[in-house]
N, C-alpha and C positions, 0 to 999 in steps of 0.2 A: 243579739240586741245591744250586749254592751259595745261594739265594737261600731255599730252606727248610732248610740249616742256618742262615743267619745270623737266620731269625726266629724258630727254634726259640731261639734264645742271646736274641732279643729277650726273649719270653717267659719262660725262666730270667730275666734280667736284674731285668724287672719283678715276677716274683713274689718274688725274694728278697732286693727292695729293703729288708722289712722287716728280715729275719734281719739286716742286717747295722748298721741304724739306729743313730744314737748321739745325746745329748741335745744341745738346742742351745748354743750359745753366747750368753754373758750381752747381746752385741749383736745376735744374733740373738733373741734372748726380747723385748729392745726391741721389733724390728722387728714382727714377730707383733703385739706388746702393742697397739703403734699402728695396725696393720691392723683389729684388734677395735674399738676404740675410736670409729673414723671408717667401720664398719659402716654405720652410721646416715644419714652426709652421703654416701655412695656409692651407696646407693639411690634418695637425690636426685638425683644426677647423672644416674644411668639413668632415672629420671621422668621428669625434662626433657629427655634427649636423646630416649627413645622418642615421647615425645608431641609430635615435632618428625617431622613427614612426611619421610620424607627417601629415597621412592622413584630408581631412578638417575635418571629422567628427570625427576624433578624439580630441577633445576637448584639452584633459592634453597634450595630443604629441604636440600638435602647440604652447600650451602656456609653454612649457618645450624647444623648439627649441626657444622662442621667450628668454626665460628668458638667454640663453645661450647665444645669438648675443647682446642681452640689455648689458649684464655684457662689451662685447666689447666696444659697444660704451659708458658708463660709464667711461672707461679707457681714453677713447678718448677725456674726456671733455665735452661731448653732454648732455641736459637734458632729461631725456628719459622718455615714459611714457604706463601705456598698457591700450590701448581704448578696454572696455568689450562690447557689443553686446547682442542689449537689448533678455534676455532670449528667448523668443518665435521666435528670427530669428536662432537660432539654429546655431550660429558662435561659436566659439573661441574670436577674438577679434583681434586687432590690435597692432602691436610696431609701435613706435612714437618715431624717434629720432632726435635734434634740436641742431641749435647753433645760437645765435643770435649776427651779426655782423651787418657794415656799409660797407665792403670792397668788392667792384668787386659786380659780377652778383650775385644774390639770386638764389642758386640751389636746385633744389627737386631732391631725388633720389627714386627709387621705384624698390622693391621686395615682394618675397611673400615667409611665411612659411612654406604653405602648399604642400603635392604634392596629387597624384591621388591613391594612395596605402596607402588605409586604412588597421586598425591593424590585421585583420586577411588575408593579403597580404603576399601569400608565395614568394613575391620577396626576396631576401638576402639579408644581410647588406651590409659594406663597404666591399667590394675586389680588391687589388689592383693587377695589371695584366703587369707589364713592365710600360710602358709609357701612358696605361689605367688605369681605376678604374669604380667599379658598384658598384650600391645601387637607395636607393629610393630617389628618386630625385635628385640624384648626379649634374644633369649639368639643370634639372626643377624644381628649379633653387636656389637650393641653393651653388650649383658654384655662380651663380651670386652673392648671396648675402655675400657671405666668399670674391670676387671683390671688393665687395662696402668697405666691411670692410678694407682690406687689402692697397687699397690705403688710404683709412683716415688714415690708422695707419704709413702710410710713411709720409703724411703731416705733421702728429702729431709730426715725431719725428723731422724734419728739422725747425718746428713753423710755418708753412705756414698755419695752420688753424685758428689761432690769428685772431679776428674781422672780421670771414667770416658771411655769410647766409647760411649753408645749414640746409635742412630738410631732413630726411630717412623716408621713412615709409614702412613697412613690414607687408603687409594683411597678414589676418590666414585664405585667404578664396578666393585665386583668383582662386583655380580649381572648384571652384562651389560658384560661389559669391553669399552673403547673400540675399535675396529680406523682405524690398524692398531695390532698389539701392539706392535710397535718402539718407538712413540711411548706409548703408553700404561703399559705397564710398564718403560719407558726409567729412569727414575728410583728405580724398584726394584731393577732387576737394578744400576744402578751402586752403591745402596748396599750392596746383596748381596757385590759386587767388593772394597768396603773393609772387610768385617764376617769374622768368624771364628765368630759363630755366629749362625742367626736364629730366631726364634721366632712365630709365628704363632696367633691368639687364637678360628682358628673353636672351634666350641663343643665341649666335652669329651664324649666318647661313654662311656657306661658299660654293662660286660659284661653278663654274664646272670646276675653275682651282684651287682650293681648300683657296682661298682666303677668307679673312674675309671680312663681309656686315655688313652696315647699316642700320635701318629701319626706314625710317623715313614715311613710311603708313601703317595703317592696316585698314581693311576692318569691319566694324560695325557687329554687330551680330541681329538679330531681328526675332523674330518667326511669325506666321502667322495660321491663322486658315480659314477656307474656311468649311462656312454650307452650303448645297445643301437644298431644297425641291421638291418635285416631289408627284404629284398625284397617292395613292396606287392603284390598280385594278389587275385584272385580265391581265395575260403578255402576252395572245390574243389581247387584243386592245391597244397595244404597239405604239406608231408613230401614231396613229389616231388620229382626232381632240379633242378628248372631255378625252384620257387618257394621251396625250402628250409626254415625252421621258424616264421619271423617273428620278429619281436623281443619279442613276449612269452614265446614257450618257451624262448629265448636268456636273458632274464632270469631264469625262471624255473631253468632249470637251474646257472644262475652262483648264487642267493643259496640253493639246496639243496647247491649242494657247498662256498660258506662254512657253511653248518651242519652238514655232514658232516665235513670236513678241518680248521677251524682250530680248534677246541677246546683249550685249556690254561688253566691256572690264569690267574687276574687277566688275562682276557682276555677282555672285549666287542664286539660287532660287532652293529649294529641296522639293521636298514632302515626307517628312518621314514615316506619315503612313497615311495609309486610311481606313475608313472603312465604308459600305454601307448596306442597308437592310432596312427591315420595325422596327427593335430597333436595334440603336445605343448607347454606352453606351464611354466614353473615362473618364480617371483620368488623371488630368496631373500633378500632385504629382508620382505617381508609374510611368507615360510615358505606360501607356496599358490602352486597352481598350477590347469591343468585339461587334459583333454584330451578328442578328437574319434575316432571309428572306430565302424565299422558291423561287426556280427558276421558280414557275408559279405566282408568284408575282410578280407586277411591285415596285420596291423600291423606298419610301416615302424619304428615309433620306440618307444624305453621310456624311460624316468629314471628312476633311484632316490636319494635322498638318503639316506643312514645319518649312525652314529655310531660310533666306532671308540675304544676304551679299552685303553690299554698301562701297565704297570708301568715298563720299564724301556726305553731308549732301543733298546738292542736288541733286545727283541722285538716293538719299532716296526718295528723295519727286516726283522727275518723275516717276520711275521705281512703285511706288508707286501707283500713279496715272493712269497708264496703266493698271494696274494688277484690280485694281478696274472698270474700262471701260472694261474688258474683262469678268469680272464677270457678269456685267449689260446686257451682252446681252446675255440673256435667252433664250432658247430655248422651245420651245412652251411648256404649262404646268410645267413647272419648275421655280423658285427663287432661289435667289443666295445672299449671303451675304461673306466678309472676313473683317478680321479683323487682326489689330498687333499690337505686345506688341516690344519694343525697350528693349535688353540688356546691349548692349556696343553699345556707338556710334562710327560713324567713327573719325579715326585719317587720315584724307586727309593729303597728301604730300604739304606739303607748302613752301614760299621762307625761312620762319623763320628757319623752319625744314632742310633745304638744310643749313643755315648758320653753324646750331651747327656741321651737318654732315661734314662739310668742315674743322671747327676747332678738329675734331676728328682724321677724315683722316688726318690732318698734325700733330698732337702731334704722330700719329702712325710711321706714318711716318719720324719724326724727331726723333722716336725710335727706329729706325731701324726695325720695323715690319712691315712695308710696308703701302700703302695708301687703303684706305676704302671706295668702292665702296656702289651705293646702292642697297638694294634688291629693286627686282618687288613686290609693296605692295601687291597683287592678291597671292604669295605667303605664306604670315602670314595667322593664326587665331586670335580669338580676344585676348585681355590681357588687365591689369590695367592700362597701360599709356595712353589708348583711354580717361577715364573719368581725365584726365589732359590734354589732346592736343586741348579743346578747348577752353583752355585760359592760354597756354603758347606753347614757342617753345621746342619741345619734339624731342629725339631721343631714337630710342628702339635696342636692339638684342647687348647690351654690355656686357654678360653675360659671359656664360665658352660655348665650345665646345664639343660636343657630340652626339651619336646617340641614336635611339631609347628611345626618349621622350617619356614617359606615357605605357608602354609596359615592360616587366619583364626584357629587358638586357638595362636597359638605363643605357649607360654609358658616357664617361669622358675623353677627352684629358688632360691630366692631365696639361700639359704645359700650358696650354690656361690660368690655373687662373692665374698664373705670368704674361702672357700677357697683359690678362683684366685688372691686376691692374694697370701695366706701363701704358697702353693706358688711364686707368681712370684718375690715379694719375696724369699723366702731363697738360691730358684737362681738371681738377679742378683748379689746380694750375694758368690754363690761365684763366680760366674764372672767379677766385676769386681775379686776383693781379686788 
């Protein structure tokens, strides 16, 4: 219940960002003014950085996209740095970019290199189509991070970044994050520790009245594995007392009463693959497996591999808790085991999260782009600002706009990165004076 009033208060927050709007400040009209203006060399930036392959596994492509955005914020005054990734996690590495001040809030900002279209991707490069544009990654999300840049570079020119805190940091690896996490989002979560608010630049989602969203929740990522046993024999004495059910009606009844019992809001559960028989074999490296059994055999063994998505840390630990109670009750001649590995944790909707959302909605709003509602967190997947929301106030989807993310026409409202930046530029500016 608390967690649908506080998104109902999201929701008020964001629609009435406008009513309460006020005109900007003579250095805030600057800042704006200079975001319009360099419109034109930010669409450059994102040509060149899109038309730079920059899949995760392509190693040179992400540290070639990274050394290209580094050069910016070098300009910018920022000390910048590239965190490598120790050989055998098979990354690229990380940009690091930093200002060290005493003025106003300590802000983290967070994007990512990479996209999902590795180098032998017959996706196309840049094209630009009217008021659109495609390429690889165009709006996933290196829109976003040509945003991040583009307002720095209006603070820069007015002096507004003089004695700030902010942090950048641009993973080379958030479409398939390195494991282990520890080490891979290590540098994240530390800046996260020294920051007071963070912001994150996946791509803006807009409603069903074509509106720009918030995000201030995403839903955890975490996998799951479910062994069966079951007594082999002969599939004549199937259901009897001394041959029991096998391990496929064991499984089978285990993933029909997580379909029956754990139902609740922003809550997923998937069983991705199964397999059952008297030899089961799975890689979870390749994601394949295979298995061996004659249909006058009763099946010794099952696997199932799922997906498990939670909003809030504790309905990790219930929904959790059920799933395991439902496993325990075996059915005659059969054992059960499951187990889970954690990805991303949840980034729950908090009041902190609501505050930055509300100073966002009004800087939009007080620039004439209207006020910002927020999404239904059950509509995200996971992303990198989850491994910082558990220990700062976090806002995500500030990025560019566009459609088909991760798919060969992902494209690009091109207007949106002028937008993003005005919207960025004026909420830094409040949060740094």
């Amino acid at each position: 219940m608390r967690l649908t009033r506080l998104f109902v208060s999201l929701l008020a927050a964001g629609l009435m960002g406008g009513a309460a709007a006020q005109s900007l400040t003579p250095e805030e009209e600057r800042i704006v003014a200079i975001v319009k203006a360099n419109s034109g060399k930010a669409l450059e930036l994102l040509e060149k950085s899109v038309n730079i392959n920059s899949g995760t596994m392509n190693h040179a492509g992400v540290r070639e996209v990274g050394k290209l955005f580094r050069a910016e914020f070098d300009k910018l005054g920022f000390k910048t740095q590239w965190i490598d990734m120790p050989k055998e996690m098979q990354r690229a590495g990380h940009l690091v970019a930093t200002r060290d001040g005493k003025q106003g809030k300590r802000v983290m900002m967070i994007g990512h290199l990479d996209t999902v279209f590795e180098a032998d991707s017959p996706v196309q490069k840049w094209e630009r189509q009217g008021d659109r544009a495609r390429g690889q990654g165009v709006n996933d999300m290196k829109g976003g991070d040509v945003i991040i840049i583009e307002a720095l570079r209006a603070l820069h020119a007015v002096g507004a970044l003089e004695n700030t805190n902010i942090g950048v940091i641009f993973t080379g690896d958030e479409e398939n994050a390195g494991n282990p996490k520890e080490i891979s989002r290590r540098d994240m979560v530390d800046m996260a520790k020294r920051s007071d608010v963070a912001l994150a630049f996946e791509g803006t989602v807009l409603d069903e009245q074509g509106k720009a969203t918030g995000t201030i929740g995403r839903r955890s990522s975490t996998s799951w594995q479910l062994e069966v046993k079951g007594k082999q024999g002969h599939s004549s004495g199937i259901f009897n007392a001394s041959a029991g059910y096998g391990a496929v009606y064991e499984a089978a009844r285990i993933l029909d009463a997580f379909r029956q019992q754990l139902p609740e809001p922003n809550l997923t559960y998937n069983p991705g693959v199964i397999l059952g028989g008297t030899e089961v074999s799975y890689d979870d490296m390749s994601a394949k497996g295979g298995a061996f059994g004659k249909t006058n055999v009763i099946a010794n063994t099952t696997k199932v591999m799922g997906d498990l998505r939670f909003l809030t840390p504790e309905q990790g630990e219930q929904v959790r808790a059920k799933m395991r109670a439902i496993v325990a009750q075996s059915l005659p001649g059969t054992s059960a085991t499951i187990s889970f590995q954690d990805s991303y944790p949840p980034m729950a909707p908090t009041e902190g999260n609501l505050k930055v959302l509300e100073l966002y909605s009004k800087a939009s709003a007080d620039a004439g782009l209207g006020p910002i509602a927020a999404l239904p967190p059950g509509l995200r997947g996971a992303g990198d600002v989850q491994f910082a929301a558990p220990y700062v106030d976090s806002l995500d989807g500030l990025g560019a706009t566009g459609k088909a993310a991760h798919a060969p026409g992902e494209d690009l409202d091109v207007k949106s990165i002028e937008q993003g930046a005005i919207r960025t530029a004026i909420l830094l500016y409040r949060l740094t004076r």
